[in-house]
C-alpha positions in Angstrom: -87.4 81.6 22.8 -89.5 79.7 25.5 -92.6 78.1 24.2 -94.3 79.3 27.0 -93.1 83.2 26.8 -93.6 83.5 23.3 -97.6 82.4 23.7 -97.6 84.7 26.7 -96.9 87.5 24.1 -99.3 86.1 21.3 -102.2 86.3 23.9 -101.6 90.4 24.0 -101.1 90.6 27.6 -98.0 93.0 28.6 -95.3 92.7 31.6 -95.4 95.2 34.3 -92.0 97.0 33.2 -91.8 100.1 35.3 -93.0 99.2 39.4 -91.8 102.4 40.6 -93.7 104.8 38.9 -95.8 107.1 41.6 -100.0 105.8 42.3 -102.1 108.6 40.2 -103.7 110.3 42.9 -107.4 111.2 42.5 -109.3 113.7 44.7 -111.5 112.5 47.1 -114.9 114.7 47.0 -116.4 114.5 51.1 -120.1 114.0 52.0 -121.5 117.3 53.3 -122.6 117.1 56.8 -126.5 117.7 57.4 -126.1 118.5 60.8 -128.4 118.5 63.5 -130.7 120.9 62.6 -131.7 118.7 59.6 -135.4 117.6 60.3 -135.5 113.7 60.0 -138.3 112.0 58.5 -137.4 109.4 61.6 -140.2 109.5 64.7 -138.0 107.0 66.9 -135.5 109.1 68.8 -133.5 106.3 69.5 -133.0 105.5 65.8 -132.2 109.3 65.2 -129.4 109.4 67.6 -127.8 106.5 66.0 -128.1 107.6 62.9 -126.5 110.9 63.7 -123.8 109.3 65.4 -122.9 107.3 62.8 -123.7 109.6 59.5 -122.4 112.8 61.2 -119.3 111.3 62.9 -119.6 113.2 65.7 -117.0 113.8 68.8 -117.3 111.9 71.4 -117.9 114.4 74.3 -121.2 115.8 71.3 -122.2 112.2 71.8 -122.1 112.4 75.6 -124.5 115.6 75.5 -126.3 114.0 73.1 -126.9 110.8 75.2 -128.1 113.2 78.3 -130.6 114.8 75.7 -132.0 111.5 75.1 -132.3 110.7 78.5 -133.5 113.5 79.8 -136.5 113.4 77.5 -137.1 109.7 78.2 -137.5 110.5 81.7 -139.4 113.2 81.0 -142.0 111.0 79.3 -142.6 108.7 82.0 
């Protein structure tokens, strides 16, 4: 026996005998959505439409509406 092989078994360390048994699949648990009704504790509407746009995931044409909300108030402010 190889000097080498036989202190690779004294250490305790094992071989990888079997490569094709099947990954152990675990369940992934998803976030719950909070929606937009959720009240934010944000005052900045900016930083609240970013957040919900990232957090939420939302599609891309609720993003448009949601853009024209944002403006709409902005320009409703000045």
């Amino acid at each position: 026996m190889d000097g080498t092989f036989r202190e690779f078994l004294s250490s305790g360390r094992a071989l990888i005998t079997d490569t094709k048994t099947p990954k152990v699949k675990s369940e992934s648990v998803k976030k719950a959505k909070t929606g937009f009704d959720t009240p934010s504790l944000e005052k900045d509407p900016h930083r609240v439409l970013i957040r919900r746009c990232v957090d939420d995931k939302i599609k891309k044409s609720d993003v448009i509406e949601e853009f024209k909300k944002f403006i709409e108030t902005a320009e409703n402010e000045m």
